[in-house]
C-alpha positions in Angstrom: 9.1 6.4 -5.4 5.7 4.1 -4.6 4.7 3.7 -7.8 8.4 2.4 -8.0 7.9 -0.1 -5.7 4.9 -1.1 -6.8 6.0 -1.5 -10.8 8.6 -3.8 -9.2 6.2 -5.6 -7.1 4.2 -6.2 -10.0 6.8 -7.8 -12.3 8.8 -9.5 -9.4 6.4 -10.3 -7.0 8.1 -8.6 -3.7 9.0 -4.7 -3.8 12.8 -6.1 -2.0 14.5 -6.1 -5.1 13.8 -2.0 -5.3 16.0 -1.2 -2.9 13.8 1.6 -1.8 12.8 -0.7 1.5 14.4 0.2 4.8 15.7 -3.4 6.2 14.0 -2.6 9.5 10.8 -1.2 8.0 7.8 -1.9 9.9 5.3 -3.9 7.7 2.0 -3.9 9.6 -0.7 -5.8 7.6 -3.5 -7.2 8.6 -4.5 -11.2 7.2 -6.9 -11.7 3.8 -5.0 -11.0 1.4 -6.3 -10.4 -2.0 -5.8 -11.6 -5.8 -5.6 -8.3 -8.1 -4.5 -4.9 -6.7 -5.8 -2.0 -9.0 -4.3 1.5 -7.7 -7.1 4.2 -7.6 -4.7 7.1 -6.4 -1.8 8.0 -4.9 -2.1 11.0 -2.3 1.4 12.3 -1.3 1.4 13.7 2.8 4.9 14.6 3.3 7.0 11.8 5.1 3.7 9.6 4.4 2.3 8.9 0.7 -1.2 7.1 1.0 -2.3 4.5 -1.3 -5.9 4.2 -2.4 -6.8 0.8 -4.1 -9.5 -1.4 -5.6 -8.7 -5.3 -4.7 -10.3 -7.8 -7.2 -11.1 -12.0 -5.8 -10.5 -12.9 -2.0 -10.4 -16.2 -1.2 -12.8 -18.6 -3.1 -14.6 -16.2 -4.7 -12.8 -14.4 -7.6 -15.4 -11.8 -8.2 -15.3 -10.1 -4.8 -13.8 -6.5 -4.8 -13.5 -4.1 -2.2 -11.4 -0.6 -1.2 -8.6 -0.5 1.1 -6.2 2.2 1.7 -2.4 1.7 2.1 0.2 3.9 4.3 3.9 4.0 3.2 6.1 5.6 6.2 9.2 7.3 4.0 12.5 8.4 6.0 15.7 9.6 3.8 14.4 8.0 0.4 13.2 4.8 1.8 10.3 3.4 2.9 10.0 2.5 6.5 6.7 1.6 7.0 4.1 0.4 5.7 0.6 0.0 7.4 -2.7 -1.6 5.4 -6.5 -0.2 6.2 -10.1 -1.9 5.6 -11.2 1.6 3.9 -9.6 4.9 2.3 -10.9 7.1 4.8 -8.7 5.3 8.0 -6.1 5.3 5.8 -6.1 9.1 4.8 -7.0 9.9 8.4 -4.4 8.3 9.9 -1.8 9.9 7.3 -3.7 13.3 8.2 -4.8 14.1 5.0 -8.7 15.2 5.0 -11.7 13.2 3.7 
């Protein structure tokens, strides 16, 4: 179901038109967002499914990259949260899933 959301993303710009967003999902993401999103993994902990990602060109300077991890919250076949990290490892602990 992520990689779903995230093919839609891709081609439409927002992951709404999936339908596979909760209308009260908590989005909690933090500011500096990035150009290019290049998914590394995708690590599946029950209810939670944790995103690991490479992120190309923040800001002015297009040939930064760094790693983030992302945590999607899913509840009856929809996403219901969603919660950005500065680094895999805070994301994978704070799904549970060990480093």
């Amino acid at each position: 179901m992520i990689g779903r959301i995230y093919s839609v993303w891709a081609k439409e710009g927002s992951p709404v038109p999936s339908g596979l967003l909760d209308p009260g999902m908590n989005w909690v993401e933090p500011a500096g967002a990035m150009e290019d999103v290049q998914i590394d993994e995708i690590l599946d902990a029950g209810d939670r499914v944790v995103v690991l990602v490479l992120l190309h060109g923040a800001g002015n300077d297009p040939e930064a990259k760094r790693r983030q991890g992302y945590v999607w919250t899913l509840r009856d076949g929809k996403v219901v949260g969603f919660e950005r990290f500065d680094s895999p490892d805070a994301a994978m602990r704070a799904a549970g899933v060990h480093c």
